[in-house]
Structure formats: structure tokens, C-alpha cells
The first five atom37 places (N, CA, C, CB, O) and aatype in JSON, in Angstrom:
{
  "aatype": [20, 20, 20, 20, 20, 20, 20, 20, 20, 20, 20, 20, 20, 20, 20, 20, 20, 20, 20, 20, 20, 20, 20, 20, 20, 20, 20, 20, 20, 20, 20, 20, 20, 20, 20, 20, 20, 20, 20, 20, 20, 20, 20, 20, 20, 20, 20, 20, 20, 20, 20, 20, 20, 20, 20, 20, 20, 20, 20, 20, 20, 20, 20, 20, 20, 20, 20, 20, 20],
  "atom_mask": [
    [1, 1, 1, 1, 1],
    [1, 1, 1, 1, 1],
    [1, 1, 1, 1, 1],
    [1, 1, 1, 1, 1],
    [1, 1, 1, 1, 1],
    [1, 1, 1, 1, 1],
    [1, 1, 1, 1, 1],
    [1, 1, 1, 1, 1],
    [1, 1, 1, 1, 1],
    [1, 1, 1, 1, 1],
    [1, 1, 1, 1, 1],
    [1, 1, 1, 1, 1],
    [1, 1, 1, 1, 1],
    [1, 1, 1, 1, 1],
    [1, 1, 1, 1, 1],
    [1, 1, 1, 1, 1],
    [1, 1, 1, 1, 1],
    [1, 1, 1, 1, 1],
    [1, 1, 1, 1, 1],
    [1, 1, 1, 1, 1],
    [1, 1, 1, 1, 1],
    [1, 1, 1, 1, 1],
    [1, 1, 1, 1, 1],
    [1, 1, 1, 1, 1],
    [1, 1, 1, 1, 1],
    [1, 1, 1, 1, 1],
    [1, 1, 1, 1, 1],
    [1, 1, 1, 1, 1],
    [1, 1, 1, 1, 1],
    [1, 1, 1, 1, 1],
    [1, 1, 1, 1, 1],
    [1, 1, 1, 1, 1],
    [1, 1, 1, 1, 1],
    [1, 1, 1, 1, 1],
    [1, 1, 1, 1, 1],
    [1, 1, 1, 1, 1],
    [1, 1, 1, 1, 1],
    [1, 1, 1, 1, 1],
    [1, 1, 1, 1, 1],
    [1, 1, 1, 1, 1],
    [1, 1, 1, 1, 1],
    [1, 1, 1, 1, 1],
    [1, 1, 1, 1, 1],
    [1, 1, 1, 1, 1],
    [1, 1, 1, 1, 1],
    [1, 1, 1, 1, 1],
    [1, 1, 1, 1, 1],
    [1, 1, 1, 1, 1],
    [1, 1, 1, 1, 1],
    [1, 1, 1, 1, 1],
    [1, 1, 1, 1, 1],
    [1, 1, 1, 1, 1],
    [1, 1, 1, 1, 1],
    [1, 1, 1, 1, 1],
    [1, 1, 1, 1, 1],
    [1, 1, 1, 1, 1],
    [1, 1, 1, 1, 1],
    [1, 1, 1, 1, 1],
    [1, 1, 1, 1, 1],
    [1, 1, 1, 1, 1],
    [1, 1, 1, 1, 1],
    [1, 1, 1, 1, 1],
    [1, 1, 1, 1, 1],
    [1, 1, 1, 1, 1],
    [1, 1, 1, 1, 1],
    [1, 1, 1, 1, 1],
    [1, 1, 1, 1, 1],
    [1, 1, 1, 1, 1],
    [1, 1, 1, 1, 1]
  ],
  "atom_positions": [
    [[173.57, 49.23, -66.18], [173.98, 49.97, -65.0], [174.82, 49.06, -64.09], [172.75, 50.52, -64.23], [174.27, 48.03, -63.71]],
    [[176.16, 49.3, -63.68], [176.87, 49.23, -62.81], [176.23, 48.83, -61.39], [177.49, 50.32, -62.9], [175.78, 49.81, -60.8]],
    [[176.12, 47.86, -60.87], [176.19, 47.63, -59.34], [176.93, 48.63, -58.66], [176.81, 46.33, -58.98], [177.55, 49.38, -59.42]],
    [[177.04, 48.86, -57.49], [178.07, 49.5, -55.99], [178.57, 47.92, -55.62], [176.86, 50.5, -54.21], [177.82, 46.95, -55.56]],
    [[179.76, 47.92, -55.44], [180.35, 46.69, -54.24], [179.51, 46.76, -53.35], [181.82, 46.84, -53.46], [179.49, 45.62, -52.89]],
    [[178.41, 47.71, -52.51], [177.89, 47.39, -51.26], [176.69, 46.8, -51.83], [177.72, 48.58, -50.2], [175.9, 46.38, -50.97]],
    [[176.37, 46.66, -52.92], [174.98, 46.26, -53.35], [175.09, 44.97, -53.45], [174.43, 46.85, -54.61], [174.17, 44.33, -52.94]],
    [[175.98, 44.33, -53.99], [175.8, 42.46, -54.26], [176.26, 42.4, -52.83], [177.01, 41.36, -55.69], [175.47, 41.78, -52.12]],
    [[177.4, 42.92, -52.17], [177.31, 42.34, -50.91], [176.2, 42.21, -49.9], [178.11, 42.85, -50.38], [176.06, 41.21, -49.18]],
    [[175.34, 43.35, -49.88], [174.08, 43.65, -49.32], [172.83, 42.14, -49.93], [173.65, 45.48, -49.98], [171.95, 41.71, -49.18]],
    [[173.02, 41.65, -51.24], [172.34, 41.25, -52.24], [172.98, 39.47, -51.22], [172.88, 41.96, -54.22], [172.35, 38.58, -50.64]],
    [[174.09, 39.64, -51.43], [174.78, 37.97, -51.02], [174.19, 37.8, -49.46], [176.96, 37.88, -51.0], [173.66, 36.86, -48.86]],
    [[174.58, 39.28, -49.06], [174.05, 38.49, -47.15], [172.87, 38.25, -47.05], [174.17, 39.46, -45.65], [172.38, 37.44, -46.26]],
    [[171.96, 39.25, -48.24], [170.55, 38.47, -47.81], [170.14, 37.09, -47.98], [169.54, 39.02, -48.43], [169.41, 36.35, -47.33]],
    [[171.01, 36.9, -49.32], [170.64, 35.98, -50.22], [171.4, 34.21, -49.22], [171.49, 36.59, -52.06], [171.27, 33.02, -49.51]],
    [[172.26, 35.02, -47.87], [172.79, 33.66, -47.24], [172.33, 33.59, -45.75], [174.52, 33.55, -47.3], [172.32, 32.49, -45.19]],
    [[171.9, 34.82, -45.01], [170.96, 35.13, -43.87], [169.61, 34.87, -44.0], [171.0, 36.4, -43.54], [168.89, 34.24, -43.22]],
    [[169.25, 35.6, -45.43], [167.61, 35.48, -45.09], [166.7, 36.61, -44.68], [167.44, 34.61, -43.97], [165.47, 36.58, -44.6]],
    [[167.77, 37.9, -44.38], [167.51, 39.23, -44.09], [168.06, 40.57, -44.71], [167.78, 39.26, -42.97], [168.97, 40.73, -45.53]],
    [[167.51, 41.22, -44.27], [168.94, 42.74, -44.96], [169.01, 43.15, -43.42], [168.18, 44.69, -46.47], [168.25, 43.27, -42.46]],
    [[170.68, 43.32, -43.82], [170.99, 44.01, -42.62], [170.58, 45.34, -42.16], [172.15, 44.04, -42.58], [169.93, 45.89, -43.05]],
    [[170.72, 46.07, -41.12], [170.34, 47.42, -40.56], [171.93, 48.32, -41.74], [170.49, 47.45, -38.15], [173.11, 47.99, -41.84]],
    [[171.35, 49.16, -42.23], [172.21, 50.17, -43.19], [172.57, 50.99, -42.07], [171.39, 51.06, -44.53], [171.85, 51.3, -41.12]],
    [[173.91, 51.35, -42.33], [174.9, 52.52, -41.5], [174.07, 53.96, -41.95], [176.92, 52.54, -42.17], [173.69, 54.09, -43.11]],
    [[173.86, 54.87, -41.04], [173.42, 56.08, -41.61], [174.07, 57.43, -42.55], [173.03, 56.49, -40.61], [173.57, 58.45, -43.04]],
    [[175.56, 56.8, -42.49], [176.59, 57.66, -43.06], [176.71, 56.64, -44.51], [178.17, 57.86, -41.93], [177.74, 56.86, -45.15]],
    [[175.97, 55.78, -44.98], [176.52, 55.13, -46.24], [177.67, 55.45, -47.13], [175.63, 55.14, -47.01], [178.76, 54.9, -47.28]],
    [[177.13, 56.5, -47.68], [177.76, 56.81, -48.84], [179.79, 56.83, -48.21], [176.89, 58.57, -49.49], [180.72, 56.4, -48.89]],
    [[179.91, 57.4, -46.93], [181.32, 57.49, -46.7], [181.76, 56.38, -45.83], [181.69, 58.8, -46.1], [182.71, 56.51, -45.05]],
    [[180.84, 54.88, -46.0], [181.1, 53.75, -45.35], [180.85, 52.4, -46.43], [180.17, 53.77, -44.02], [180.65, 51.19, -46.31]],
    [[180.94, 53.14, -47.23], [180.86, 52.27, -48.63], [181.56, 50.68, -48.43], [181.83, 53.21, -49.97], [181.08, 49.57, -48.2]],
    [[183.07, 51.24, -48.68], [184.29, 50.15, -48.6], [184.19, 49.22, -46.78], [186.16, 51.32, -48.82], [184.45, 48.03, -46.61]],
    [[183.91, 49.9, -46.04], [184.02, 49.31, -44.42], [182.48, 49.02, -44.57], [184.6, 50.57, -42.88], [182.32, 48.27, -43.6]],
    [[181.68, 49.1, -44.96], [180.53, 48.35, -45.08], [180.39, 47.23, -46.0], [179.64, 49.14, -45.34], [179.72, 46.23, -45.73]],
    [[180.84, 47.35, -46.74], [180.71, 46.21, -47.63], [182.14, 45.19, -47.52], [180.47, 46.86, -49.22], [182.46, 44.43, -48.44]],
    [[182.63, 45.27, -46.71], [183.88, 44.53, -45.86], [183.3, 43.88, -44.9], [184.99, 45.45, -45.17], [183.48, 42.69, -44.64]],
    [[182.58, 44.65, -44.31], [181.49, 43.84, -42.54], [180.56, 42.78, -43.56], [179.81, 45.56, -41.23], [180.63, 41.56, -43.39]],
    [[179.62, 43.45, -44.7], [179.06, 42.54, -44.92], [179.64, 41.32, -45.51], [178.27, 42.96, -45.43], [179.12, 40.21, -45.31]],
    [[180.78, 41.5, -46.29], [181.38, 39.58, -46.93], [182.0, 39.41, -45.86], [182.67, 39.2, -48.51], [181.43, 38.42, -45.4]],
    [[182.69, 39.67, -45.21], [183.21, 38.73, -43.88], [182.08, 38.03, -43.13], [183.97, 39.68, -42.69], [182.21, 36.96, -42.53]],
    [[181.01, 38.71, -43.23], [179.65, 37.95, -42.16], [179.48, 36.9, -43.16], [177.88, 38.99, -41.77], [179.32, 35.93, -42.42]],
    [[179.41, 36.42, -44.44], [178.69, 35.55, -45.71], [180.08, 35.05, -44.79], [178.36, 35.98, -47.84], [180.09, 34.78, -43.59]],
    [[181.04, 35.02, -45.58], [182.39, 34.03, -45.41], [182.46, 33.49, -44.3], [183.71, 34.63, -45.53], [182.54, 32.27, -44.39]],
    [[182.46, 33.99, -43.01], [182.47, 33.62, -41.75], [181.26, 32.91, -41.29], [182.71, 34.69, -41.02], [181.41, 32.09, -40.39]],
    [[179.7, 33.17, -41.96], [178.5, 32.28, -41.29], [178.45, 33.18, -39.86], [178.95, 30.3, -41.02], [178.08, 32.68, -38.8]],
    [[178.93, 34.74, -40.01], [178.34, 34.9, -38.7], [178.05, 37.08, -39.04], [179.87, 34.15, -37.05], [178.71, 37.91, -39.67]],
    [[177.04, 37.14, -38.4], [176.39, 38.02, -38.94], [176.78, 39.47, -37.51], [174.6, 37.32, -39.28], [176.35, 39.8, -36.4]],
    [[177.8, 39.86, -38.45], [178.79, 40.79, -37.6], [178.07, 42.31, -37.18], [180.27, 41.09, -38.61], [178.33, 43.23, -36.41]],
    [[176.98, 41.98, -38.19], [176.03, 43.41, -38.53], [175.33, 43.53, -37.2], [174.73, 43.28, -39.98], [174.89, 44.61, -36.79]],
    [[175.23, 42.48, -36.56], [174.52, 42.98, -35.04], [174.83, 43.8, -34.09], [174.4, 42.14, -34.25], [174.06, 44.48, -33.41]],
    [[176.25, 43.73, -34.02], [177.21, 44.51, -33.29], [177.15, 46.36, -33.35], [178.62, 43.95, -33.91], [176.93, 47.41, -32.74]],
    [[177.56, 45.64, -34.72], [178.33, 47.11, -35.55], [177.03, 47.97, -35.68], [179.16, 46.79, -37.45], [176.98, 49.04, -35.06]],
    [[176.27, 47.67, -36.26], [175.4, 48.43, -36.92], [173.92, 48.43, -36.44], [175.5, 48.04, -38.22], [173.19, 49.39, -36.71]],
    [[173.4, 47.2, -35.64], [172.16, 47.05, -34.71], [171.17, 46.6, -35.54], [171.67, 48.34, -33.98], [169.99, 46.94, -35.52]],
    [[171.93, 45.49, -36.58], [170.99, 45.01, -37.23], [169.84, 43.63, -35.95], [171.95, 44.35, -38.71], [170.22, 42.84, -35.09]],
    [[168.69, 43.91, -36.39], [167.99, 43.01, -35.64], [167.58, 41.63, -36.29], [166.86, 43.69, -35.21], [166.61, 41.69, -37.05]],
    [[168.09, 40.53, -36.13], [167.35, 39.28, -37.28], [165.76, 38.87, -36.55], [168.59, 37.41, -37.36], [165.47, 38.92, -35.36]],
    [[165.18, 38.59, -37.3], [164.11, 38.54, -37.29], [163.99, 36.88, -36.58], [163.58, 38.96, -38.71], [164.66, 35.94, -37.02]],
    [[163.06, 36.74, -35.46], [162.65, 36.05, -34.53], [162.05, 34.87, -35.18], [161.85, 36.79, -33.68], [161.54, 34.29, -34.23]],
    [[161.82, 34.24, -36.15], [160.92, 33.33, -36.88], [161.15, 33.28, -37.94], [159.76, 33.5, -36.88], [160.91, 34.27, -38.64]],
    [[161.56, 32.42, -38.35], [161.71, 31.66, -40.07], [160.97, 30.52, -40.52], [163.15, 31.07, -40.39], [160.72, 29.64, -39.69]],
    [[160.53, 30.4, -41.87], [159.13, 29.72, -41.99], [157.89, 29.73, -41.84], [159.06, 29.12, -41.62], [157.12, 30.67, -41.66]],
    [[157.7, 28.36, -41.97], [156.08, 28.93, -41.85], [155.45, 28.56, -40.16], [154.92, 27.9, -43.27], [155.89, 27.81, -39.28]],
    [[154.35, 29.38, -40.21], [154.12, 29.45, -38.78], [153.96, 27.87, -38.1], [152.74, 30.38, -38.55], [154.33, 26.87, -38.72]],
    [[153.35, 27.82, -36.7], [153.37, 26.35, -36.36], [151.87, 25.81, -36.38], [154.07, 26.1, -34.87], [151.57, 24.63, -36.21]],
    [[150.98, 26.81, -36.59], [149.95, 26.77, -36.39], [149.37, 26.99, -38.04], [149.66, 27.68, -35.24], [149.34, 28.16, -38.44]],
    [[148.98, 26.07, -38.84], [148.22, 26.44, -39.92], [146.68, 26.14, -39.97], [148.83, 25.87, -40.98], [146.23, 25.03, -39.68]],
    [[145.87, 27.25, -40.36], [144.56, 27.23, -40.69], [144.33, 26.76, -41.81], [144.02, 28.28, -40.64], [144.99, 27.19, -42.76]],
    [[143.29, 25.68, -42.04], [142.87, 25.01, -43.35], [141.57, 25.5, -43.97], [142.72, 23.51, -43.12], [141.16, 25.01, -45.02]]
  ]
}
């Protein structure tokens, strides 16, 4: 089975953010301009999806600061 262009792009930003972005609710007819926002955010190091689309990144990466033994 065939990938979508929005799928490895979706697949790369996670795979260079660390998140999935917030999905447009019109997908299917934002295919090409979605998957354009997402490789410009990989290429650029800057995650354009906040703007556009209201993606939220998540507040904490790693492991917590506090570990129980």
C-alpha cells in the first residue's frame, strides 16, 4: 500500500518534533497545503503548525524530575 504525501510528512515531523501535529479538519481538500506546512516546519526547525492549525506541543519532554525508586 501506497503512503499519502501527508503521511510521511506527518510521519517526519513527528519523527523530528517529538509530536503529531493538530490535523486541519478539512484534510482530505488540504492534502497538498498541509503537507507543504508540515516539511517546511522539519526543514526550517520551526513548527509552523501552531499558527496555522492550533497545534499544541506538549509542555514536558522526558523523564519526569522526580523519580520514585
Amino acid at each position: 500500500m501506497k503512503k499519502e504525501r501527508y503521511q510521511i510528512a506527518c510521519s517526519d515531523f513527528f519523527d523530528h518534533f517529538g509530536y503529531f501535529p493538530h490535523d486541519p479538519v478539512y484534510l482530505d481538500d488540504l492534502n497538498n497545503e498541509w503537507s507543504d506546512v508540515l516539511e517546511k516546519s522539519v526543514k526550517d526547525n520551526f513548527d509552523y503548525t501552531i499558527e496555522k492549525y492550533g497545534t499544541v506541543p506538549p509542555e514536558h519532554f522526558g523523564l519526569p524530575e522526580i523519580i520514585i525508586d
